[in-house]
TORPA-4810 file (N, C-alpha, C, O; in nm, 3 decimals):
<nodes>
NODE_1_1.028_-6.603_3.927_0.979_-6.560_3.799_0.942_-6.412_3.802_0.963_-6.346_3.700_X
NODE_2_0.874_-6.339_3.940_0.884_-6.221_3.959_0.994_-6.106_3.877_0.972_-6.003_3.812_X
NODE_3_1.109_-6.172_3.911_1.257_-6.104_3.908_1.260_-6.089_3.760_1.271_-5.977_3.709_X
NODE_4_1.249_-6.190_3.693_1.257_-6.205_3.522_1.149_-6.114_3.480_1.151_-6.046_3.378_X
NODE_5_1.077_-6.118_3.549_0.946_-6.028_3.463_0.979_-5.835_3.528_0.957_-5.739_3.454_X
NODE_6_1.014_-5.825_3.623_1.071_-5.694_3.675_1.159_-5.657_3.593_1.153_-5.541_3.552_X
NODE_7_1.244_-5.730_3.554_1.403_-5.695_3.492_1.341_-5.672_3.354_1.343_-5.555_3.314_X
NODE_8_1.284_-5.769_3.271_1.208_-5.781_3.159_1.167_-5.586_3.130_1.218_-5.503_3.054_X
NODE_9_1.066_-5.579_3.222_1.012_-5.454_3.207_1.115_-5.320_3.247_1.095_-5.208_3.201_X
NODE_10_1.207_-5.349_3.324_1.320_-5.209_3.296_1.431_-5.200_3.203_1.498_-5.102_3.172_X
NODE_11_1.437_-5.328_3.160_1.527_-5.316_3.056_1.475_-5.384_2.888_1.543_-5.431_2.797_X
NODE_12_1.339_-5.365_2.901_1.311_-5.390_2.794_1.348_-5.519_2.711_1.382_-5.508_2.593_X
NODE_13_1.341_-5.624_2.765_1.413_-5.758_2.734_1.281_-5.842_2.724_1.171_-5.796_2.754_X
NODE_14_1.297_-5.943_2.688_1.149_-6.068_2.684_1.228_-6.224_2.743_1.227_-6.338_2.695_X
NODE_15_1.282_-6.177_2.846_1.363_-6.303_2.875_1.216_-6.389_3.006_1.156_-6.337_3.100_X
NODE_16_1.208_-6.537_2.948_1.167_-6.614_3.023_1.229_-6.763_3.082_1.326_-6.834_3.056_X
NODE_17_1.119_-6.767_3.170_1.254_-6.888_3.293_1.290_-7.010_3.224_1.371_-7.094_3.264_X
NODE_18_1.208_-7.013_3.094_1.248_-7.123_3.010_1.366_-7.131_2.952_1.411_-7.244_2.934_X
NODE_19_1.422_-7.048_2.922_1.546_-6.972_2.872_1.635_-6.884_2.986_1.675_-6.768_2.971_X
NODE_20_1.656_-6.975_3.108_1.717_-6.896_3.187_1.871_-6.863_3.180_1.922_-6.761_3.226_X
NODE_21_1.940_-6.968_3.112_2.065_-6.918_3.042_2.106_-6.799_2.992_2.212_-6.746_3.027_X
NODE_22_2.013_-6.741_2.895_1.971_-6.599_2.823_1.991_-6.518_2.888_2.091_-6.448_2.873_X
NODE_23_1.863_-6.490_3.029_1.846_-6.421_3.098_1.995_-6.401_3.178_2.075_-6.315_3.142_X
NODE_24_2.014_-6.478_3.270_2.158_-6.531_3.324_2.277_-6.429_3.236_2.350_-6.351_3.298_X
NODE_25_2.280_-6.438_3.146_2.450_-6.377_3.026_2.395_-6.273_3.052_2.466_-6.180_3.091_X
NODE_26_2.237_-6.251_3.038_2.228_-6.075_2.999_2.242_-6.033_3.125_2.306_-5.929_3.132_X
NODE_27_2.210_-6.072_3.213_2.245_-6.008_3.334_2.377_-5.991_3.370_2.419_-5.879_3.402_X
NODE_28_2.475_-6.128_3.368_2.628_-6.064_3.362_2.681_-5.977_3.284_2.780_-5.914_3.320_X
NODE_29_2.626_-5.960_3.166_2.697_-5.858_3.067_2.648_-5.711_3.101_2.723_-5.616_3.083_X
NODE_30_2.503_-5.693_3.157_2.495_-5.584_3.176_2.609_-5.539_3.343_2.673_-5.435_3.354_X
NODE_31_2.605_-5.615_3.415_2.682_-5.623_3.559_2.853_-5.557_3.485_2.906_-5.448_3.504_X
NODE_32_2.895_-5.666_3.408_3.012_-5.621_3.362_3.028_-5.455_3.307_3.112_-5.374_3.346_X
NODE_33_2.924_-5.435_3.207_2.939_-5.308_3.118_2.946_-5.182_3.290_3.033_-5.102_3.324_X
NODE_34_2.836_-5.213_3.345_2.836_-5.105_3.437_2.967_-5.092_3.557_2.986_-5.003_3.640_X
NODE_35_3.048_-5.222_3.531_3.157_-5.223_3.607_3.246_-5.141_3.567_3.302_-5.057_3.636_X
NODE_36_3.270_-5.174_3.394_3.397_-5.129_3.345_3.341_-4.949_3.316_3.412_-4.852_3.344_X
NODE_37_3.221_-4.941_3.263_3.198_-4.758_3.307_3.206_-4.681_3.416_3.190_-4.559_3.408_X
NODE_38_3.233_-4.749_3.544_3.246_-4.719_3.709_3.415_-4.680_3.684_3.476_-4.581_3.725_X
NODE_39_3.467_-4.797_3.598_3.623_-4.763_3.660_3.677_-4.881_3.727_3.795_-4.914_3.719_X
NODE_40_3.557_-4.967_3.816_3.586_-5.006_3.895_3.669_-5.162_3.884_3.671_-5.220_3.775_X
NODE_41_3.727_-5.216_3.990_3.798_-5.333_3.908_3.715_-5.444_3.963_3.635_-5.439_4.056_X
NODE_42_3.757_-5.569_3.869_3.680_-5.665_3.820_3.708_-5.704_3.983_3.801_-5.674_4.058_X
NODE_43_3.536_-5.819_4.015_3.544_-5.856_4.127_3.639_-6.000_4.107_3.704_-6.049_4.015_X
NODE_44_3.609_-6.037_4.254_3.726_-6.153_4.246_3.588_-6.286_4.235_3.477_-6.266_4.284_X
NODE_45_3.617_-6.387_4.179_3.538_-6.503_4.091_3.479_-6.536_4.167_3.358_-6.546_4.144_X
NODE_46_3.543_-6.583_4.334_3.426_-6.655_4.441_3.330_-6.552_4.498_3.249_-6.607_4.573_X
NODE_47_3.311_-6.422_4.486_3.221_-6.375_4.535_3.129_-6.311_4.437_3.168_-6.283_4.324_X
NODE_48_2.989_-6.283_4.483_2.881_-6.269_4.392_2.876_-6.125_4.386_2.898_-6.058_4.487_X
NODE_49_2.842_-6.060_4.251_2.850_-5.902_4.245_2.711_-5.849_4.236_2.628_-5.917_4.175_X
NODE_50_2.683_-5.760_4.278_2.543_-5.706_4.332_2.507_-5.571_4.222_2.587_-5.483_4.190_X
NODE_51_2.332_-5.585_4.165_2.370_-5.524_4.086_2.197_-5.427_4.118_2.098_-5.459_4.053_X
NODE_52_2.193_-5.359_4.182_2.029_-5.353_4.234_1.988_-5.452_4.275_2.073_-5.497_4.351_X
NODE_53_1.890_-5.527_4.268_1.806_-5.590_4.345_1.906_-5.749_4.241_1.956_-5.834_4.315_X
NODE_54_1.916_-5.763_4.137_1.984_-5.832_4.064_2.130_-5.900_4.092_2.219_-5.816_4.104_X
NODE_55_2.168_-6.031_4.104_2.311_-6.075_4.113_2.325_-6.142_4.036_2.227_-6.206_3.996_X
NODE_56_2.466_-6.163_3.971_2.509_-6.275_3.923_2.653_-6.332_3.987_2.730_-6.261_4.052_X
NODE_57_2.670_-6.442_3.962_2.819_-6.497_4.012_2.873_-6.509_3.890_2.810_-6.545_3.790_X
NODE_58_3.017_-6.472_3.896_3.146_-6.505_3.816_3.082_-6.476_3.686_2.996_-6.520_3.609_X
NODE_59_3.180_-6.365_3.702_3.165_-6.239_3.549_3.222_-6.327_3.457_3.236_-6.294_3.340_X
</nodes>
């Protein structure tokens, strides 16, 4: 719950663990946006992409 409330406060979000789905998309979507502004190419599905202290699996 730490993590949700860290992330909460740098990105200005009100996401709680009750609603961890929410939290979950916003975190892949932000993972994605900063992928495709890198350039960089999409990871491959079985491995988890690292995003600061933040991960999600399968963009």
């Amino acid at each position: 719950m730490e993590i949700i409330a860290d992330y909460n406060q740098q990105f200005g979000t009100n996401h709680s663990f009750n609603e961890f789905d929410l939290y979950y998309q916003d975190v892949q979507q932000r993972i994605k946006v900063e992928i495709q502004q890198q350039g960089l190419p999409a990871p491959k599905q079985d491995r988890p992409v690292h995003c600061g202290r933040y991960a999600a699996h399968r963009l």
